[in-house]
C-alpha positions in Angstrom: 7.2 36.1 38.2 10.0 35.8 35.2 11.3 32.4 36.9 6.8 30.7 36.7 7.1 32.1 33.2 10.1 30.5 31.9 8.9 27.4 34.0 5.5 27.7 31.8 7.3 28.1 28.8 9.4 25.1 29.2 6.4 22.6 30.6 4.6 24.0 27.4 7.2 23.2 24.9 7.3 19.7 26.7 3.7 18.8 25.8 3.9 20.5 22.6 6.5 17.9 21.8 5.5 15.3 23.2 1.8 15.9 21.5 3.8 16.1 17.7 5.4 12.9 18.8 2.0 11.3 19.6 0.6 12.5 16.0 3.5 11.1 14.1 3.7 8.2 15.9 -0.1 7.8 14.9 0.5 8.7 11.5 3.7 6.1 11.4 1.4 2.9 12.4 -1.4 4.1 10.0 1.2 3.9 7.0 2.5 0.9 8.1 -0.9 -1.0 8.9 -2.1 0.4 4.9 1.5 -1.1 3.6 1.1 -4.2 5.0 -2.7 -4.7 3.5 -1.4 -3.4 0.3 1.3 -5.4 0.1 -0.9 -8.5 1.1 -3.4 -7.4 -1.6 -0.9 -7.3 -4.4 0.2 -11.2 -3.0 -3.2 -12.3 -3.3 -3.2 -11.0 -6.7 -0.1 -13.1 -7.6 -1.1 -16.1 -6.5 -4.1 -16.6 -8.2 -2.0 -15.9 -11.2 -0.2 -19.1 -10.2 -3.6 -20.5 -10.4 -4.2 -19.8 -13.9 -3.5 -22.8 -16.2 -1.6 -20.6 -18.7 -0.1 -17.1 -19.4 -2.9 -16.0 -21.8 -5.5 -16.6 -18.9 -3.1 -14.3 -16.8 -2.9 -11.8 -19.6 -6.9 -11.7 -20.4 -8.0 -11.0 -17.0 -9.1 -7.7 -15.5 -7.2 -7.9 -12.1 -8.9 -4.7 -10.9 -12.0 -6.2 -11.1 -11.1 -9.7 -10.0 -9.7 -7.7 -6.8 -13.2 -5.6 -6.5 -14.9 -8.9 -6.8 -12.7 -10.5 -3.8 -13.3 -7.5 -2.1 -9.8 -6.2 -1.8 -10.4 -3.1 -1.6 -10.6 -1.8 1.4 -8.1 0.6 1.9 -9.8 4.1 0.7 -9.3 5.0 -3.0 -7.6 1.5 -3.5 -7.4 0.7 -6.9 -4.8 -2.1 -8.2 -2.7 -2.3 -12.0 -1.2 -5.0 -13.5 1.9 -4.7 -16.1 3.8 -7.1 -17.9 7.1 -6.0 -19.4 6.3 -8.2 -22.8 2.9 -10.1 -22.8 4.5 -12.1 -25.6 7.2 -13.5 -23.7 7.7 -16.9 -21.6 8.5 -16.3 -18.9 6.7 -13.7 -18.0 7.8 -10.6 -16.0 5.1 -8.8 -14.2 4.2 -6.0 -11.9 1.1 -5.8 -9.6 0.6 -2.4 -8.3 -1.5 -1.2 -5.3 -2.5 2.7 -5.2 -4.5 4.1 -1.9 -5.2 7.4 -0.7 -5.0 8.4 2.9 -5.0 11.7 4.0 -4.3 13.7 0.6 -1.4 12.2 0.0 -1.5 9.5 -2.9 0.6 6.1 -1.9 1.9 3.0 -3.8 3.2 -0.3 -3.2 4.7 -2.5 -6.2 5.5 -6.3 -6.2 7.5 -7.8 -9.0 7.7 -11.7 -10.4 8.5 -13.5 -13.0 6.0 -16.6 -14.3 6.3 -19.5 -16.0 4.1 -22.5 -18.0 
């Protein structure tokens, strides 16, 4: 009876693990798949930027809603900010940032260029 026990015991903490690794691994290609939209997001963002005849155009417009309007946002809670280090300046250094929510837990991705005209 002691030796079916510990043979239970073992064969359970065999599926236990093998069931967390399943969950993770799940959890791993979720985070990746939302990275790689992000990331794609923020790159659509940029280069319509490149599009823009001039750095004030860049400046002026409301990338958060030019992405809304594109229909970028598709990852849950996705919302998208745009810095520039010094408006003023030529060239310009800028930072498109993509935020999502996915499971409680708040995550980022941040691309950085510099632009020209």
């Amino acid at each position: 009876m002691a030796e079916l026990m510990i043979a239970v015991y073992i064969l359970l903490v065999g599926i236990c693990g093998s069931f967390m690794l399943y969950i993770n691994c799940m959890h791993s290609a979720q985070y990746a798949w939302d990275s790689t939209v992000a990331t794609t997001h923020a790159q659509d963002i940029l280069e319509e930027m490149q599009n823009k005849k001039d750095l004030r155009s860049i400046i002026s417009t409301d990338w958060d809603q030019w992405a809304k309007q594109q229909n970028l946002n598709v990852l849950p809670g996705e919302t998208f900010n745009v810095a520039y280090a010094d408006p003023t300046s030529n060239p310009l250094n800028i930072q498109v940032q993509v935020q999502w929510q996915r499971t409680n837990a708040a995550r980022s991705i941040a691309l950085t260029t510099i632009l020209t005209r």
